[in-house]
N, C-alpha and C positions, 0 to 999 in steps of 0.2 A: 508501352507503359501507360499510356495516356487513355486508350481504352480499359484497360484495366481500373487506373483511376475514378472513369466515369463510374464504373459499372460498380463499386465500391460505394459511390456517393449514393448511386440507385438504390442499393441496398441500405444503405444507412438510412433516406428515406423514405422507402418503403416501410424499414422498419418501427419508424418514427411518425407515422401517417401526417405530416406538417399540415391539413387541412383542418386540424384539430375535430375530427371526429376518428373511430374508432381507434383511440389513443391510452396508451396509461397515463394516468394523472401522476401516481404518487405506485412507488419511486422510481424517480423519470429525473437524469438531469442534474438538478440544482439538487436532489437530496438521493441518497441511500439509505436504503433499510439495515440495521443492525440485527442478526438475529442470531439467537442461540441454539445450535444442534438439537431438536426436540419439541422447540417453541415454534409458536403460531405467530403469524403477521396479517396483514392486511393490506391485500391487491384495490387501489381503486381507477377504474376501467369507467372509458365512456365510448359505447358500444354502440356502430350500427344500428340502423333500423331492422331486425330480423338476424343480425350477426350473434353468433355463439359462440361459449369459449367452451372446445373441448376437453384441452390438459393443459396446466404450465408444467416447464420445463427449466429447472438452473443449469447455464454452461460455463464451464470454464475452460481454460486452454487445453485438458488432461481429460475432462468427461462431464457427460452429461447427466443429468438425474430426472427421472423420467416418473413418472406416477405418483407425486406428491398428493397428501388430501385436501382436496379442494372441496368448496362450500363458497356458493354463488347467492350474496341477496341483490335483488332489484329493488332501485328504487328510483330516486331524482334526490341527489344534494348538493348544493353549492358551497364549492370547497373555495370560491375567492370572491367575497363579498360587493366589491369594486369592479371589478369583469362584469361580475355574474356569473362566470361561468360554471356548469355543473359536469357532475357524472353519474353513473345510472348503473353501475354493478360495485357491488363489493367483495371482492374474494379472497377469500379466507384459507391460506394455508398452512401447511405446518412441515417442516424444516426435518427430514427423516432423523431419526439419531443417527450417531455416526456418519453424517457427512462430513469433509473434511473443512477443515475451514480454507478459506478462499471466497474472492472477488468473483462473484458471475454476472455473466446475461442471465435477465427474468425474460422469458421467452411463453405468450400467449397463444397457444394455436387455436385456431377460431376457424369458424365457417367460409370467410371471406380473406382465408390467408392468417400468413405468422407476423405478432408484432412482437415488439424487443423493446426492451430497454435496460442501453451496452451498461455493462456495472450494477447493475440496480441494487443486486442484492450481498453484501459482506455477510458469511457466513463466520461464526466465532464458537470456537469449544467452551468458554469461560471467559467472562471479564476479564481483563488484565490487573495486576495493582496497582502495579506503574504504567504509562504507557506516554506513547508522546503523539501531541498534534500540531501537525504543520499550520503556518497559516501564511498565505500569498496574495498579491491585491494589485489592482490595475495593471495588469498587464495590455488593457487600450488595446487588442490586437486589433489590426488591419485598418487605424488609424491613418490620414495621408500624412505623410514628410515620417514616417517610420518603419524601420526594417522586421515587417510581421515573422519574419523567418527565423530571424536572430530571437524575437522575443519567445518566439513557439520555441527553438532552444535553451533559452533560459529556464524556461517553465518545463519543458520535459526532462532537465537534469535534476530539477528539485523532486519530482515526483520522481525519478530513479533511481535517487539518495533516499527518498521516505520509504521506498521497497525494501530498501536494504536494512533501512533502520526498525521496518517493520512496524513502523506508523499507523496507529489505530486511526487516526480521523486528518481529515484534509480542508481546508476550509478557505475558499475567497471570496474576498470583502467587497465586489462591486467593483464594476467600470469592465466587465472581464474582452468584451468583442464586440468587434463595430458591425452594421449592415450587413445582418445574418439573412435578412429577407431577401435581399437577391441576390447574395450568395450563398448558397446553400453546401457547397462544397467546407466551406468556414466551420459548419458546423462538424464537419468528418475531423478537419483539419484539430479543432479543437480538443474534442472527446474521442478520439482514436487515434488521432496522430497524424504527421506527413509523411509518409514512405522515402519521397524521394530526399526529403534531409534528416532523414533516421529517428524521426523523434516520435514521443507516445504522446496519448490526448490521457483526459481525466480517469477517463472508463477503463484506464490501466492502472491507475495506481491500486495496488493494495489496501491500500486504506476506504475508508467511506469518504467520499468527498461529496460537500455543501457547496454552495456558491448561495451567495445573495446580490441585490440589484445595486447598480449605483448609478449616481444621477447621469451617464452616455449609456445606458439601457432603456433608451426610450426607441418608442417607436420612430417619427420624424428625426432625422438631423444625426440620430444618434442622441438626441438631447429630450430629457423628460421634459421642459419645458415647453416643445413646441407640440405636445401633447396632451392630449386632456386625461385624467388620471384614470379612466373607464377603459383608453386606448394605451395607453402606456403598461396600465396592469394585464390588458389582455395581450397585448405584445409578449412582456414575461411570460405569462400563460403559454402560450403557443411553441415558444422556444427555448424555455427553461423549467417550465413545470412552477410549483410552488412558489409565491413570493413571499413567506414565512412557513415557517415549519418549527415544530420540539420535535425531539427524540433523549432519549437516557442510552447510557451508557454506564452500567453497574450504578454506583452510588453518584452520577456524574448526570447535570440536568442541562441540555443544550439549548438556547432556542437562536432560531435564525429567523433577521428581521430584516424587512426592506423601510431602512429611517432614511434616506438619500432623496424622495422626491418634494422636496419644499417646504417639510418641516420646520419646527421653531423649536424652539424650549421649553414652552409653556403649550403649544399647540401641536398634536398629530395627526390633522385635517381628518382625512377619513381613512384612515390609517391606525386610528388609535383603537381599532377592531384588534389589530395584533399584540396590543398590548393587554385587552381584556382577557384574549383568548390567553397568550402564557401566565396571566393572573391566576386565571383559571384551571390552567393545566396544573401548575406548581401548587392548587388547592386540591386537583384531585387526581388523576393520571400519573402526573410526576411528582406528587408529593412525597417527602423524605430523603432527599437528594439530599449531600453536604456539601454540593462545587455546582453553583450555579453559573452558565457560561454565556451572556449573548453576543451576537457578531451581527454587526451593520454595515452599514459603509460608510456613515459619520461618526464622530469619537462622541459627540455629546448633545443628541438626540434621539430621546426613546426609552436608552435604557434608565434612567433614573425613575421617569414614572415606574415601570420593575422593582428596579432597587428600594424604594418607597413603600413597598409592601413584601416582597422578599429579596433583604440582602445578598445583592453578587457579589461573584468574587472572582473574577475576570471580562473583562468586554475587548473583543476583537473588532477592530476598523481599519478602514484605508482612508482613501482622497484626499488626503493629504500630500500623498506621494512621497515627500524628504524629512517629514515632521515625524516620525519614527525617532528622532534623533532625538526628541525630548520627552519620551514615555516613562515614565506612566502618568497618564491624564486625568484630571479631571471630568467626570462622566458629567458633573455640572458644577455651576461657580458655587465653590464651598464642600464640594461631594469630595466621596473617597476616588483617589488617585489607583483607579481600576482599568483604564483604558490603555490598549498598545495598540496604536496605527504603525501598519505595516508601511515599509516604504514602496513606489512600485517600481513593476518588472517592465513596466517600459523604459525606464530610464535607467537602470540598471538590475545587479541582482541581489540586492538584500531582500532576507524574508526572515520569519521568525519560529522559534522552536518551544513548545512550551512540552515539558515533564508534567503527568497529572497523578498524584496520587489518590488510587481510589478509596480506601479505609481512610487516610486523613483528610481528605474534602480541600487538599490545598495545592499549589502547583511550584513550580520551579522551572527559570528561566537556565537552560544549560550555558548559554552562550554569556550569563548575566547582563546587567545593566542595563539597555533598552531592550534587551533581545533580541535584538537584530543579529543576524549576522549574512556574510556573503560564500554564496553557492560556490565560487570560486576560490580556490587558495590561490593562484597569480592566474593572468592573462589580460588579455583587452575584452575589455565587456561588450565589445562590438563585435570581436571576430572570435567564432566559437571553437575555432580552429585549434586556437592559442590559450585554451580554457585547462587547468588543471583541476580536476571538481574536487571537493572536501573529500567526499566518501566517494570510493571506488571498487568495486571487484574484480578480479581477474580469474578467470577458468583455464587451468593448466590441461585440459582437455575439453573438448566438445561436448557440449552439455546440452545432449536432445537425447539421452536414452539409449545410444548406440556403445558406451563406454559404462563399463561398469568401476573401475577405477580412476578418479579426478579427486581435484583439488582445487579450492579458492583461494584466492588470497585478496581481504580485504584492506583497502589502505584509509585511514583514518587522517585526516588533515583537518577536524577541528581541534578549535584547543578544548575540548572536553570529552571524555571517553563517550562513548555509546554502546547503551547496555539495552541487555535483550535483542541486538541486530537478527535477521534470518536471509541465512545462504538456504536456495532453493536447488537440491544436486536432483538431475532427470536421468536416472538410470533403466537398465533394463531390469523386465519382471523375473521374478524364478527365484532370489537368492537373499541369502538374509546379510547386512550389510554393516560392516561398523564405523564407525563415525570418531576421531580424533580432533580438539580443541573446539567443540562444542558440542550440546545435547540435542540430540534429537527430538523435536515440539511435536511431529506429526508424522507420517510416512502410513503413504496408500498408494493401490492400484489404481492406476489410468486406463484409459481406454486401452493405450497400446504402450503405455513405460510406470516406471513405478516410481513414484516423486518423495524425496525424504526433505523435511525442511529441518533444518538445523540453527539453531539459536545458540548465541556466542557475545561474546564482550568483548571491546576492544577499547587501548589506552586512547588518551589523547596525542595528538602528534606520534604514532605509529600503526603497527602493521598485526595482522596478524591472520594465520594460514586454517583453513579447514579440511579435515582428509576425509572421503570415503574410499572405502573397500570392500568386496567381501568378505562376511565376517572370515576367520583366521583358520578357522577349521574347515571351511567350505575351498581353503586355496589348498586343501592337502592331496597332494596325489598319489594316495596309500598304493602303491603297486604290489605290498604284501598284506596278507592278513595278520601279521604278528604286530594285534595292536598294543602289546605292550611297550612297543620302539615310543619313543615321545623324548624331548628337550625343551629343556627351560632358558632363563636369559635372566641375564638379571647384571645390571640395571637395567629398567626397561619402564619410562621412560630413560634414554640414558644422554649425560652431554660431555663430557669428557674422561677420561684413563683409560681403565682398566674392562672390556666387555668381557661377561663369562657364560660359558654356555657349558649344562650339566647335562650327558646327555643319557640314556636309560636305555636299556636294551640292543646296542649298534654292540657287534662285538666282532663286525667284517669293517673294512677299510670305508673312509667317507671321506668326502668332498663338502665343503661348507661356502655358499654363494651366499653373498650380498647382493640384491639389486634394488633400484630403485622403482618410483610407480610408473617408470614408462619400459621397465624390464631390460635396463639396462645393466649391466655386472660393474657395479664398484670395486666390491673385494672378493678377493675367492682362498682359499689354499685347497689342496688335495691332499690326498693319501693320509688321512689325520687315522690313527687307531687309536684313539684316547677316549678315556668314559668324562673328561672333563678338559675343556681348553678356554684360556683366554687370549685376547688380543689386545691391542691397547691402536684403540682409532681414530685420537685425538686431532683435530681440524681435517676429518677426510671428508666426514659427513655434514653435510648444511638441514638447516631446521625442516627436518620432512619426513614422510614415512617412507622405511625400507621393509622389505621382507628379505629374512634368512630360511635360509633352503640347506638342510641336511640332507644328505640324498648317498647311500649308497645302491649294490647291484639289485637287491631285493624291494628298496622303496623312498621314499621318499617324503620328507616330513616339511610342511611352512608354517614358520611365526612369524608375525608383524612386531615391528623395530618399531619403535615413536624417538625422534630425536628431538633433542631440546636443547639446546647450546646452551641459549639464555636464562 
């Protein structure tokens, strides 16, 4: 296992060229690209002396997309004023239509080898209207006197609750990991995961995830101040990519700021470059947004010079750690009460959920009042053993593509429903499939299975089950051609009395099987010679799909049962 390991990290380095030459700048890291089925973006690459980029390529766990249109300019710009440091291509591609939406590796293959960077690009069919975005903050890994292991579980249960919830955006506030410089394994551990305690890194979540700096992202100590702001911003640089960034999202204008290195309230040393540029963005690039958003990793530094020329309307912070508990802040003394510090994940697991509506430019806290809330419904926030998580799914079959009928069931433990969730079913290709207690968002071929994502709603404080199958007609095993035989059902959904089944064309003796999705026989009778029968199957059946099987000597007919007690 531990060779395995190494060779994991090699890759991830590799991928990542940590010498900070032939590297992606942007998006690497601390930011993802959003982009539209159709739409163009822009790769920016700082390339070898003589190194070429032949093709990129987007991966995701189901397939790869190979021959996008690319457009290469050279040049020298400096994308971090403070560093210095620059990059020297730009590339220009465009997003085929109909690719499916999904989280990929942006994958550069060049003269001198393949660089990567894991996540980079969130592919989307259409803005959302609603949508929700997480926000999480000092999680201090690998800090001394703290259990990095435990925190890397806290943190990968929130990212595998935002999957489920299908979380447009991801975003943490600073302090995120200690002494990446030598250790480099830290970085796998972070943005991919740990294998051997089951957990995922950033570059998994479905969502686009940002990170911004906080004042233990310095180069020395761990601590910006035993740094000079030239070495501390190329530190960022080297191991997180961007230390400010905007991006839009439909009518939604983000910008992510690094306020955490010594600022004042009246002064942003030489920092206050980042405040001209989203001045400026928001006059020209991002102009006509109606939710303006920024996240630092102080509550009330930076953003008001913003607010002073364009009105926000949310600010995202940590460093604080416990002071989440008195949100919403003052973004300065007398300002509007627009700031919510996150509490952090090193000391436990509160984080926060914000609902964004994109036509009205405003948000909503699910959890209300400071919007905090805990990843956990009961256990010890030390021992992850003991961890009951809020949202949960369970797979009543094996969900790699090998089973063409399954089921989830997801369990809702906050106190507030969540709407728009996505169960992701991995079936086999060839068959056309249908879907009970939610709608189908997407469904495409994979390389080797065929992925249906399903979108669904669930109460607060309960449950609720999602079915695929083959669609109904595809389960028929017509052994005659008298395709006038066929039956109906009705109630169908059904939840208690009377089931009635009308049947057409049977005028020889049949057999009538119930089973369930693991093809189990609940009910049966035989020898029926009736053009019409009911039964009454009250508390036989629990909330699920069955199929009924009319079957006499000549053929054989299946419909799908939907039961619904409740």
């Amino acid at each position: 296992m531990k060779s395995i390991y190494v060779i994991l990290i090699s890759l991830f380095l590799s991928g990542s060229f940590m010498s900070y030459s032939a590297n992606i700048v942007y998006p690497w890291r601390a930011t993802t690209a959003i982009v539209k089925t159709g739409d163009s973006f822009e790769i920016w690459f700082n390339a070898d002396a003589n190194q070429t980029v032949s093709s990129v390529q987007l991966k995701s766990q189901f397939l790869t997309l190979s021959g996008t249109n690319m457009n290469i300019t050279n040049g020298t710009w400096t994308f971090d004023p403070v560093s210095g440091n620059k990059y020297n291509q730009k590339i220009a591609i465009t997003i085929p239509a109909g690719t499916p939406a999904d989280r990929y590796d942006l994958l550069l293959n060049t003269s001198t080898g393949q660089v990567t960077s894991f996540g980079g690009v969130k592919v989307v069919k259409e803005f959302k209207t609603e949508y929700y975005v997480v926000h999480i903050s000092d999680g201090h890994l690998y800090q001394g006197g703290y259990d990095s292991d435990v925190i890397l579980q806290r943190k990968s249960l929130i990212v595998q609750m935002s999957n489920i919830m299908d979380t447009e955006i991801l975003i943490e506030t600073g302090d995120n990991m200690y002494n990446v410089r030598n250790h480099p394994e830290r970085e796998v551990e972070y943005f991919l995961g740990k294998s051997s305690i089951g957990t995922i890194g950033m570059a998994k979540a479905s969502a686009a995830t940002f990170a911004v700096p906080g004042d233990h992202e310095g180069l020395n100590g761990n601590d910006f101040m035993q740094g000079t702001d030239q070495e501390n911003s190329d530190f960022v640089n080297d191991y997180w990519g961007l230390q400010n960034h905007s991006f839009k999202y439909g009518s939604a204008r983000y910008m992510m700021l690094n306020n955490a290195w010594g600022l004042s309230a009246t002064n942003n040393k030489v920092y206050q470059y980042q405040v001209n540029e989203a001045i400026a963005w928001l006059n020209g690039a991002g102009a006509g947004g109606n939710f303006l958003l920024t996240a630092g990793h102080n509550y009330d530094r930076m953003f008001h010079f913003i607010n002073n020329v364009h009105p926000l309307n949310l600010c995202l912070s940590g460093d604080r750690h416990s002071q989440g508990n008195g949100n919403p802040w003052e973004i300065t003394p007398g300002g509007p009460r627009i700031s919510y510090t996150c509490n952090d994940l090193r000391g436990g697991m509160k984080y926060i959920i914000y609902r964004v509506n994109n036509n009205t430019g405003t948000f909503t806290l699910p959890a209300g009042g400071t919007g905090l809330i805990e990843a956990k419904a009961s256990g010890d926030v030390n021992i992850p053993s003991t961890w009951v998580p809020r949202l949960k799914q369970t797979f009543s079959a094996a969900n790699n593509g090998t089973i063409s009928t399954n089921s989830v069931t997801v369990e809702n433990k906050f106190p507030f429903p969540i709407l728009g969730g996505k169960v992701r079913f991995v079936v086999p290709k060839g068959s056309t499939y249908d879907v009970t207690n939610g709608v189908v968002s997407q469904e495409f071929d994979g390389t080797s299975v065929h992925v249906v994502d399903v979108s669904f709603n669930v109460e607060a404080n309960s449950s609720t089950t999602v079915y695929i199958a083959v669609e109904a007609t595809a389960l028929n095993d017509i052994k005659s051609k008298k395709l006038e035989k066929d039956f109906s059902i009705y109630p169908n959904p059904y939840k208690q009395g009377n089931l009635y089944l009308n049947l057409n064309g049977f005028n020889e003796e049949i057999s009538i099987k119930i089973s369930n999705l693991l093809g189990q026989t609940i009910y049966q009778e035989k020898s029926i010679n009736k053009s019409h029968v009911e039964f009454n199957l009250s508390g036989k059946l629990n909330d699920a799909i069955y199929f009924i099987s009319v079957e006499s000597e000549q053929s054989k007919i299946t419909r799908k049962l939907v039961v619904q007690n409740r």
